[in-house]
C-alpha positions as CSV (number, residue, x, y, z in Angstrom):
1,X,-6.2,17.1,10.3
2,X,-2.5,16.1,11.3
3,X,-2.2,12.6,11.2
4,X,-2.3,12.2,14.7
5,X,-5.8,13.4,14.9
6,X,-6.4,11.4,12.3
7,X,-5.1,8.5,13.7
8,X,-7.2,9.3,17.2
9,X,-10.2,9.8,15.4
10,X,-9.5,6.0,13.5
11,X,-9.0,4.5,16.9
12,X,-12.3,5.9,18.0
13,X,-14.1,4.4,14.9
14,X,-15.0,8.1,13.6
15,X,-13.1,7.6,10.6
16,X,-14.1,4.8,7.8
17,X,-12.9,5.5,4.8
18,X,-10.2,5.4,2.6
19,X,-6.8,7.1,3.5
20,X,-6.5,8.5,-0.3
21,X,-5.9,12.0,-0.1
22,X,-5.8,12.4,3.4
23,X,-3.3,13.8,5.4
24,X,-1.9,15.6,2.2
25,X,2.3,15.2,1.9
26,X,2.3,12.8,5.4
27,X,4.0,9.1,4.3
28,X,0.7,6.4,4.3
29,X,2.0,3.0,4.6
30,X,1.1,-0.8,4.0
31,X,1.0,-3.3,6.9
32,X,1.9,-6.8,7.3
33,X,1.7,-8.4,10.5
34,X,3.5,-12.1,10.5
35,X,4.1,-14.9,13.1
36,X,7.8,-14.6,14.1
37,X,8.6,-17.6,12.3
38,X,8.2,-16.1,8.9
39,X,9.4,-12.7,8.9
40,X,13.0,-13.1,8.2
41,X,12.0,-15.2,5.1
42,X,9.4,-12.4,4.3
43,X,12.2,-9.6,5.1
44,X,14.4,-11.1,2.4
45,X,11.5,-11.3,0.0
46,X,11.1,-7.3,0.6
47,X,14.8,-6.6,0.1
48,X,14.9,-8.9,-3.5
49,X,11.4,-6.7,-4.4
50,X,12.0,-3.8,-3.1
51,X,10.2,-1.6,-5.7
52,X,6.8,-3.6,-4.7
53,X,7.6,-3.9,-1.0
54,X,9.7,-0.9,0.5
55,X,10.1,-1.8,4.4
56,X,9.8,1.4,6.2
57,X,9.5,0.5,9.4
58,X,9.8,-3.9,11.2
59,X,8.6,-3.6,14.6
60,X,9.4,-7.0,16.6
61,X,8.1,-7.4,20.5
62,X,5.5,-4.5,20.8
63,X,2.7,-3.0,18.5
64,X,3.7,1.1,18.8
65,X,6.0,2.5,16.4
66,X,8.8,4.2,17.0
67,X,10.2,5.2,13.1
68,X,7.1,6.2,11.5
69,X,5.5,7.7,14.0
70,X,6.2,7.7,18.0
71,X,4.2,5.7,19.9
72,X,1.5,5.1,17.3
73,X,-0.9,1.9,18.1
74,X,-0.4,-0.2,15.0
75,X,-3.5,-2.5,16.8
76,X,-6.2,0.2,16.3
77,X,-5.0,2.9,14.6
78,X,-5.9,1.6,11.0
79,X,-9.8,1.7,10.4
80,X,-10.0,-2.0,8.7
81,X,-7.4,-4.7,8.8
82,X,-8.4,-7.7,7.7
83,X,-7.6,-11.8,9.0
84,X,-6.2,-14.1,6.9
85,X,-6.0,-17.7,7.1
86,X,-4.5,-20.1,4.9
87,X,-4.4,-16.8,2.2
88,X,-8.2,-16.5,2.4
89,X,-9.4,-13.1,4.0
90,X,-11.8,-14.7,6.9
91,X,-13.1,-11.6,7.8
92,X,-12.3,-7.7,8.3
93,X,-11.8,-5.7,11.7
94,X,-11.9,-2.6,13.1
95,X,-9.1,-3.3,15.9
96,X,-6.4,-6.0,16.0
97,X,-6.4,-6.3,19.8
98,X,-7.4,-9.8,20.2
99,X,-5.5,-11.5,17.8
100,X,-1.9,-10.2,19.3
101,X,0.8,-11.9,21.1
102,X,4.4,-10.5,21.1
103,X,5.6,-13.3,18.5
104,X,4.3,-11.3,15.7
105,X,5.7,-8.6,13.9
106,X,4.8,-5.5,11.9
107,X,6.1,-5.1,8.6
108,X,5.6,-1.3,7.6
109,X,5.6,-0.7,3.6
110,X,5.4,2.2,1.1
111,X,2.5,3.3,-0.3
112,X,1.6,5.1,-3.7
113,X,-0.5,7.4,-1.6
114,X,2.8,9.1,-0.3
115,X,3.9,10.2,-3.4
116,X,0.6,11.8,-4.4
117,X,0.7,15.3,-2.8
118,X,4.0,15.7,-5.2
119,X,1.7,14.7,-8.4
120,X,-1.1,17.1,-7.5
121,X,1.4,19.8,-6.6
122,X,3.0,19.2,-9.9
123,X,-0.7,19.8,-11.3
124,X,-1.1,16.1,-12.4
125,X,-4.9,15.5,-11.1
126,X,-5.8,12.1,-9.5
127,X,-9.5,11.3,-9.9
128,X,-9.4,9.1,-7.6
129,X,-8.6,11.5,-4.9
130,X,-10.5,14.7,-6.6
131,X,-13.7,11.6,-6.1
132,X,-13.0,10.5,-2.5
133,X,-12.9,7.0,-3.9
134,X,-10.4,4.4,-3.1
135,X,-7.4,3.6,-6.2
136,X,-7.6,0.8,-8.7
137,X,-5.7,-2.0,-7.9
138,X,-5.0,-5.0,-9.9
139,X,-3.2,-8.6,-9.8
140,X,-0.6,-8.6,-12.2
141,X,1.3,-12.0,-13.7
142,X,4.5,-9.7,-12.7
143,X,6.7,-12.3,-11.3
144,X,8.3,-11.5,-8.2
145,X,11.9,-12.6,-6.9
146,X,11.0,-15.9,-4.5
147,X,12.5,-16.6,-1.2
148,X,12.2,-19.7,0.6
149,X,8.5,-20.3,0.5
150,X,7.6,-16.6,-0.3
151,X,6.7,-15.9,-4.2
152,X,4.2,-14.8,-6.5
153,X,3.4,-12.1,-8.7
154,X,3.1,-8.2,-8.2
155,X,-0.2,-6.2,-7.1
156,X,-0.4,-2.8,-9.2
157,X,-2.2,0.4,-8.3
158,X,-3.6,2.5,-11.4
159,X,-4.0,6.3,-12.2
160,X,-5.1,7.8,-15.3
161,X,-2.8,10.7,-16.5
162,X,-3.2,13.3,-19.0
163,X,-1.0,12.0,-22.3
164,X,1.1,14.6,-22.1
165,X,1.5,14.9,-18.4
166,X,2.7,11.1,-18.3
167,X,6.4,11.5,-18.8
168,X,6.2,14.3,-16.0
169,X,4.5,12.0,-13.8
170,X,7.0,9.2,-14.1
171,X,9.8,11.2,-13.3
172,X,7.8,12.7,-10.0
173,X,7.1,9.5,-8.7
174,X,10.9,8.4,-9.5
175,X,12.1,10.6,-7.0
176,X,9.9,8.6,-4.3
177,X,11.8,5.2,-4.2
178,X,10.7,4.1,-0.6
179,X,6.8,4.7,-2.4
180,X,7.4,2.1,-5.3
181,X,8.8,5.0,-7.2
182,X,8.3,5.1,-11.6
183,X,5.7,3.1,-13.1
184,X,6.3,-0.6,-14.0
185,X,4.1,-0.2,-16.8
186,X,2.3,2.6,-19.0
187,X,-0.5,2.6,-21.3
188,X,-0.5,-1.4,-21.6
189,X,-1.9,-3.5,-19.3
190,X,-2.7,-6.4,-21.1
191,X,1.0,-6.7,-21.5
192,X,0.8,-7.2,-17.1
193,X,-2.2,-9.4,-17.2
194,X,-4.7,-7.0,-16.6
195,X,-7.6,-7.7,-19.1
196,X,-10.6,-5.2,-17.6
197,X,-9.6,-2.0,-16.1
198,X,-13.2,-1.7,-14.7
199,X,-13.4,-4.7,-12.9
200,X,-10.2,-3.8,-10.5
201,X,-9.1,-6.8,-8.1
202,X,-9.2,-4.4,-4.8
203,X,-10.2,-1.1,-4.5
204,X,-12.5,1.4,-6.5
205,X,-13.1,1.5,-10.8
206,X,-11.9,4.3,-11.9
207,X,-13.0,6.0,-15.4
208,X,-10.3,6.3,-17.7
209,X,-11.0,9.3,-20.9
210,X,-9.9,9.9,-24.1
211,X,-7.4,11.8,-23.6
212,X,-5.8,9.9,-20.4
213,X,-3.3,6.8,-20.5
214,X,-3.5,4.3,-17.8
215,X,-0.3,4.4,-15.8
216,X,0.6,1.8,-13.6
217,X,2.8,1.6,-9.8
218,X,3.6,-1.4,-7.8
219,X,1.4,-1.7,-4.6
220,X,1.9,-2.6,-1.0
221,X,-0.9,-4.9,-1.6
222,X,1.4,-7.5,-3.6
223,X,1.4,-9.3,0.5
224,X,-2.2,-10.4,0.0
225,X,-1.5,-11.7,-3.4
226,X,1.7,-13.8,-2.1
227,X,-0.1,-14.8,0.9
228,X,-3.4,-16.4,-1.3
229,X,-0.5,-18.2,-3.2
230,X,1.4,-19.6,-0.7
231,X,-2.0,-20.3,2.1
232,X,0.4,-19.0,4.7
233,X,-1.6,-20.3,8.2
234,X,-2.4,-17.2,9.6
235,X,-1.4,-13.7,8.9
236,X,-2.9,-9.9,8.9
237,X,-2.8,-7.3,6.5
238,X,-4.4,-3.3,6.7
239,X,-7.4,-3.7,4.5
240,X,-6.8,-2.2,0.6
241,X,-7.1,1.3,0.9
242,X,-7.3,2.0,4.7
243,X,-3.5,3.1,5.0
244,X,-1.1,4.0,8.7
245,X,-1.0,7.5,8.1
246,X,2.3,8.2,9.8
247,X,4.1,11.4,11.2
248,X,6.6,11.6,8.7
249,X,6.7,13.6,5.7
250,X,6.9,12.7,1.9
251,X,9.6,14.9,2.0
252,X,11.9,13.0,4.4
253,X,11.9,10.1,1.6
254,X,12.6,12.6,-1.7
255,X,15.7,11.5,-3.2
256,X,17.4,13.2,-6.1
């Protein structure tokens, strides 16, 4: 499917599952949907993190997209999002439509998932994809950079790579900046606060053999985390996992 179909069949509840490896070499992105009277505080937080949240795409006074995709219905073209209030997920939906009023906006971020096609093509397999299951994602005692009331610490996804394929997958994923880019941390995650690589904070375990090395990317879930911190009233997120798929291609955000 192009992403448009994709996106159709989403909207139409025919598609449940997680956005890893579909759409192979379209951008997938994060979501973060904020009353108005936060997001220039949370936009500032993005720019001071950048590697952990990459705005791709604010949308202010509407819910289609223009950037990422044209026209696309950021209120029911993500299978799950889920409601937050006061940083506790309340419950998870299938369509936003209820909950919006013109004074929120979207905030669009990178996702690990859109640099992905470039590792497999680069013959670096992803288990997690090669499965069908959702990626490993942990809390992290990574501080971020705060802004006004916005701070906390860094969400991380994980992929086990070959040993000998991990320097190749670093430099890869370097070339992807608007996607989080290089690892923030390789082979240790103890060092990050991560103490059971089984028991991941969001999305699927992943098994991890002899011969691999856990290697860790920031991940557009680092909102959720900030959000539990700070108990912000009221705010929506794309549930772990269930990504946009946009129009664009990984491609358009390849840097040298």
């Amino acid at each position: 499917m192009i992403p448009r179909e994709l996106r159709a069949k989403i909207a139409k509840n025919e598609f449940l599952k997680s956005t890893a490896g579909q759409c192979p070499s379209y951008v997938q992105a994060n979501m973060l949907v904020l009353p108005s009277k936060y997001a220039k505080s949370f936009e500032e937080l993005a720019k001071q993190n950048a590697k952990a949240l990459p705005v791709l795409e604010i949308v202010k006074n509407s819910h289609l997209t223009s950037f990422l995709a044209k026209d696309a219905d950021l209120l029911d073209e993500i299978a799950f999002y889920d409601i937050l209030e006061n940083g506790k997920k309340i419950k998870t939906v299938k369509d936003i439509k209820k909950y919006y009023t013109k004074d929120l906006v979207f905030f669009m971020l990178g996702c690990s998932f859109s640099f992905e096609s470039a590792l497999i093509e680069n013959n670096i397999k992803l288990r997690h994809v090669e499965q069908g299951k959702n990626v490993a994602m942990y809390k992290t005692n990574i501080k971020l950079n705060s802004v006004d009331m916005f701070r906390g610490e860094m969400v991380v996804s994980m992929r086990p790579i070959k040993k000998e394929l991990v320097a190749k997958a670093c430099v890869v994923t370097s070339h992807f900046p608007q996607m989080h880019g290089s690892p923030i941390q390789v082979g240790y995650p103890e060092m990050i606060g991560i103490k059971d690589l089984y028991n991941p904070d969001y999305g699927d375990k992943t098994e991890i053999k002899a011969d691999e090395i856990p290697v860790f990317w920031p991940c557009g879930v680092t909102p959720q985390n900030v959000l539990e911190e700070i108990k912000l009233p009221f705010a929506i997120t794309h549930s772990p996992g269930f990504m946009f798929v946009s129009d664009k291609k990984d491609s358009d955000f390849y840097k040298n």
